[in-house]
C-alpha positions as a Markdown table, in Angstrom:
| # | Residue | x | y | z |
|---|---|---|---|---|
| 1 | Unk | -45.9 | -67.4 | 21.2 |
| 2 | Unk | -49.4 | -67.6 | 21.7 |
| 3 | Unk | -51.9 | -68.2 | 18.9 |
| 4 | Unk | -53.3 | -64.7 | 17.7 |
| 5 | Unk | -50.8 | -62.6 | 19.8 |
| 6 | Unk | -49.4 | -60.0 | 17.4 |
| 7 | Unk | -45.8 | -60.2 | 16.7 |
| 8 | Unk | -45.7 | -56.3 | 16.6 |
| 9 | Unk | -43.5 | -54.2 | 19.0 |
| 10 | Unk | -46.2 | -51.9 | 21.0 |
| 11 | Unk | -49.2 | -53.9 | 20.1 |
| 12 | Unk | -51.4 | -54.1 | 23.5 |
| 13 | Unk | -54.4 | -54.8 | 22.2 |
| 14 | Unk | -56.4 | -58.0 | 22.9 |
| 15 | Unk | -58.9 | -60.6 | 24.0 |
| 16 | Unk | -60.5 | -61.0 | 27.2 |
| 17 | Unk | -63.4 | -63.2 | 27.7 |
| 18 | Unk | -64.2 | -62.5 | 24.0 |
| 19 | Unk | -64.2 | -59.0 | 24.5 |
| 20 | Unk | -61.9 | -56.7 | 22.5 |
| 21 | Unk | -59.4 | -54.3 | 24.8 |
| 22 | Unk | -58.4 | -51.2 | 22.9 |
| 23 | Unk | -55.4 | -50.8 | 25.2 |
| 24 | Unk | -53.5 | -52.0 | 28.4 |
| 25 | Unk | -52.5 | -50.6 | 31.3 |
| 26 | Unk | -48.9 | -51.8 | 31.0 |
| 27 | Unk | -46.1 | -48.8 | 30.6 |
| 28 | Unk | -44.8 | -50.2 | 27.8 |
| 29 | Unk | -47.7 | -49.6 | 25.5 |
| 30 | Unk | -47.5 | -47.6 | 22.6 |
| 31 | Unk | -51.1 | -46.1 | 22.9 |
| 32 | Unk | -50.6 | -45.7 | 26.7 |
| 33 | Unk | -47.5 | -43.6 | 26.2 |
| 34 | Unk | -49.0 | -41.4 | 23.3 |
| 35 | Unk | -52.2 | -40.6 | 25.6 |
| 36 | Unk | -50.0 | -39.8 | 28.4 |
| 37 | Unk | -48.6 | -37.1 | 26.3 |
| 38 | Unk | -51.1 | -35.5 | 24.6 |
| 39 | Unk | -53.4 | -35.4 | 27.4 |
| 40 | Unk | -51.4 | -33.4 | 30.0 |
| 41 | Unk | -52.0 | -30.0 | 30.8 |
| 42 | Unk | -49.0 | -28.5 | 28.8 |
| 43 | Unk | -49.9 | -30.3 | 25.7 |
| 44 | Unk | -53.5 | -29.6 | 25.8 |
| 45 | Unk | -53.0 | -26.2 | 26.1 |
| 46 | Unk | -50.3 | -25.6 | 23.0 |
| 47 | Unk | -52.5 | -27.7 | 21.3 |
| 48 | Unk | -55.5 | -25.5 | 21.7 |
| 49 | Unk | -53.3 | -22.0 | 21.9 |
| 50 | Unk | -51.9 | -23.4 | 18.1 |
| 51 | Unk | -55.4 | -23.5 | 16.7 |
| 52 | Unk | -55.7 | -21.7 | 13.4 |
| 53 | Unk | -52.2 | -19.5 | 13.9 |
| 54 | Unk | -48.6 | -19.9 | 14.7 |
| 55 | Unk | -47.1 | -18.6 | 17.9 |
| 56 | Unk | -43.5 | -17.8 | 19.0 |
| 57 | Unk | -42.1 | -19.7 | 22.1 |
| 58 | Unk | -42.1 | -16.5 | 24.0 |
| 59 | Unk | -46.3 | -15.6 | 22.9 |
| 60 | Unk | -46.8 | -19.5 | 24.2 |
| 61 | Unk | -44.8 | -18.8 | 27.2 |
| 62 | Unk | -46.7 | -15.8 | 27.7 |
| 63 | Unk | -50.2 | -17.3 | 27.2 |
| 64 | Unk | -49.7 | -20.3 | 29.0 |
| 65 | Unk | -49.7 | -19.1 | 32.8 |
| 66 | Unk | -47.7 | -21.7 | 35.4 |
| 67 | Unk | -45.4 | -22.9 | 32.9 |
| 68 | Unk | -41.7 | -22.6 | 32.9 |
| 69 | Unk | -39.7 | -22.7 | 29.9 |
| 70 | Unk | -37.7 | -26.0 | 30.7 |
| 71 | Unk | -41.4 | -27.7 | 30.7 |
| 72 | Unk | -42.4 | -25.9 | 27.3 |
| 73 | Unk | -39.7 | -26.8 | 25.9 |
| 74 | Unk | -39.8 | -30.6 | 26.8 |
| 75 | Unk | -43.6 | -30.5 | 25.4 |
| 76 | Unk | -43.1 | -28.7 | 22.2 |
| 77 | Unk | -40.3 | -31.2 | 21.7 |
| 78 | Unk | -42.2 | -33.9 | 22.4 |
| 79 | Unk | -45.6 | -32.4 | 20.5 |
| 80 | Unk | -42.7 | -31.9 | 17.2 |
| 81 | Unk | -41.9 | -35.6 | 17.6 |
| 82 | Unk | -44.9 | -37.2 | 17.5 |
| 83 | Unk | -46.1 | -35.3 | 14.2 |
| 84 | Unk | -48.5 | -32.9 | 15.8 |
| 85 | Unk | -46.7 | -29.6 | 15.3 |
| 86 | Unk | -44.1 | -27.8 | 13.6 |
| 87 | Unk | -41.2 | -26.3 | 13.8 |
| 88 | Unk | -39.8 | -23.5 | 11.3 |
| 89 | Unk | -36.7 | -21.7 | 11.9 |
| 90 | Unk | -35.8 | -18.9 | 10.6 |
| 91 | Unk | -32.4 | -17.5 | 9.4 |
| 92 | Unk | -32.6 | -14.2 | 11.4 |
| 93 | Unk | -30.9 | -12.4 | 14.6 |
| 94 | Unk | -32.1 | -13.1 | 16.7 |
| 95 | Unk | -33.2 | -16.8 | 15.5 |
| 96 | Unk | -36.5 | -16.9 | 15.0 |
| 97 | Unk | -38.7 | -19.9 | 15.2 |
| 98 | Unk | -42.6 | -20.1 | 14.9 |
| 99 | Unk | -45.1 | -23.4 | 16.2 |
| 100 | Unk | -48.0 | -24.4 | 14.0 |
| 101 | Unk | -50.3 | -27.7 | 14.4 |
| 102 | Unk | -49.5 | -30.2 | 11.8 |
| 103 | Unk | -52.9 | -31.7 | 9.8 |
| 104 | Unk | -52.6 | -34.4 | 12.5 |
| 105 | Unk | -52.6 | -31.9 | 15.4 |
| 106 | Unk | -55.6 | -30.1 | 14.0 |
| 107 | Unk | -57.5 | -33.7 | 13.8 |
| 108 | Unk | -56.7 | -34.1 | 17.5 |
| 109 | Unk | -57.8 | -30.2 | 17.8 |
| 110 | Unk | -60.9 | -31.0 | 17.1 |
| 111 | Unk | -61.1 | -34.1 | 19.3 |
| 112 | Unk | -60.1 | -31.9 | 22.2 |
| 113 | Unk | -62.8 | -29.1 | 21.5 |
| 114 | Unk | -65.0 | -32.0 | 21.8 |
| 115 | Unk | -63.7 | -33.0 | 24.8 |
| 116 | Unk | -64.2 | -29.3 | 26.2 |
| 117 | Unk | -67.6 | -28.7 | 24.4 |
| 118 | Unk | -68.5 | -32.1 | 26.7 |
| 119 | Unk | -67.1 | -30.8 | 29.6 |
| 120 | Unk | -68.5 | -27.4 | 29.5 |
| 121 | Unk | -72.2 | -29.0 | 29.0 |
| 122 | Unk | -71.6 | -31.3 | 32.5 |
| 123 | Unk | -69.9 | -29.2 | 34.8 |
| 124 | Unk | -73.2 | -28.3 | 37.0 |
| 125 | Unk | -73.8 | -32.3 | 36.9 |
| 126 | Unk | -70.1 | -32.8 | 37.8 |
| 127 | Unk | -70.2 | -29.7 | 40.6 |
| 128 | Unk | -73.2 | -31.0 | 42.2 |
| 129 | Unk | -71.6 | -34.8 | 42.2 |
| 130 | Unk | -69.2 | -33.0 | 44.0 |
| 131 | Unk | -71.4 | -31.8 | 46.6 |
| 132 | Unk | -72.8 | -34.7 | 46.9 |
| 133 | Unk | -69.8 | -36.6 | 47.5 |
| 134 | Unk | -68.6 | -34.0 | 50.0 |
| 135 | Unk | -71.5 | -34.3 | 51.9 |
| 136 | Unk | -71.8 | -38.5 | 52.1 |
| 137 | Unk | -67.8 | -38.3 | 53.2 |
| 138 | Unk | -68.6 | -35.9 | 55.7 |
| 139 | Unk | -71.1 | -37.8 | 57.0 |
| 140 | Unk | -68.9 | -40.5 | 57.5 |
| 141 | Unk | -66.7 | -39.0 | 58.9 |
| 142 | Unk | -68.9 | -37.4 | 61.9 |
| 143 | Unk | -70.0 | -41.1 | 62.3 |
| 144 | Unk | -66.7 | -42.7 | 62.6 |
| 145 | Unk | -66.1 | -39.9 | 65.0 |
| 146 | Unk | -69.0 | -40.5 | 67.5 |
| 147 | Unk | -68.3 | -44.5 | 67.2 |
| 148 | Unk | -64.9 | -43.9 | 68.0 |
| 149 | Unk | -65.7 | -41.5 | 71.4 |
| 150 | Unk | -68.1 | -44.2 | 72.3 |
| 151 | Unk | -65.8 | -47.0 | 72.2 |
């Protein structure tokens, strides 16, 4: 093993021309595989739909339009297992069992509003970018088209 590497399973961080990398692209790494999670669009919007009250499968399912139950499931279970919400069941019939962010889902709730809060301040800048890039590709499109007739 290499001097300085870390001996620890899921450890992808390193040194690169004396630069620090907080994480790698590889598959195997553990902070790769946690962002992939949270940051899809089921997860983001449990996360955000949790904030400040429990919900019943059924109200998420309800409130979340596009997603099945097979793919709420598989995020809730997934959200459960890495510590950002819970799960109570309740001895009733019908079961009945309520979501609720852990204290380490609503730290990465508040993250997330930040993330919107940045979004929502850029989105002319990022709409116009848009245009912009629309336009340039069009461009270049109508002049690979007159190059190619006049070949």
């Amino acid at each position: 093993m290499e001097d300085g590497t870390s001996k620890a399973l899921g450890y992808c961080t390193g040194t690169y021309d004396d630069q620090v990398i907080q994480w790698d692209t590889r598959a195997d790494c553990d902070v790769r595989r946690i962002l992939d999670r949270i940051a899809d669009k089921w997860s983001l919007l449990v996360i955000a739909l949790l904030d400040r009250q429990t919900m019943r499968f059924s109200e998420l399912r309800r409130a979340i339009d596009g997603v099945s139950q097979r793919m709420l499931t598989v995020t809730l279970r997934h959200l459960e297992r890495d510590g950002l919400i819970s799960r109570t069941v309740y001895p009733v019939v019908p079961p009945r069992v309520d979501y609720a962010l852990t204290p380490l889902g609503i730290s990465l709730h508040q993250v997330i509003k930040s993330l919107v809060t940045w979004t929502e301040d850029h989105q002319g800048e990022i709409a116009r970018a848009h245009d912009e890039y629309d336009r340039r590709a069009e461009q270049e499109e109508h002049q690979q088209a007159v190059l190619g007739a006049s070949v």
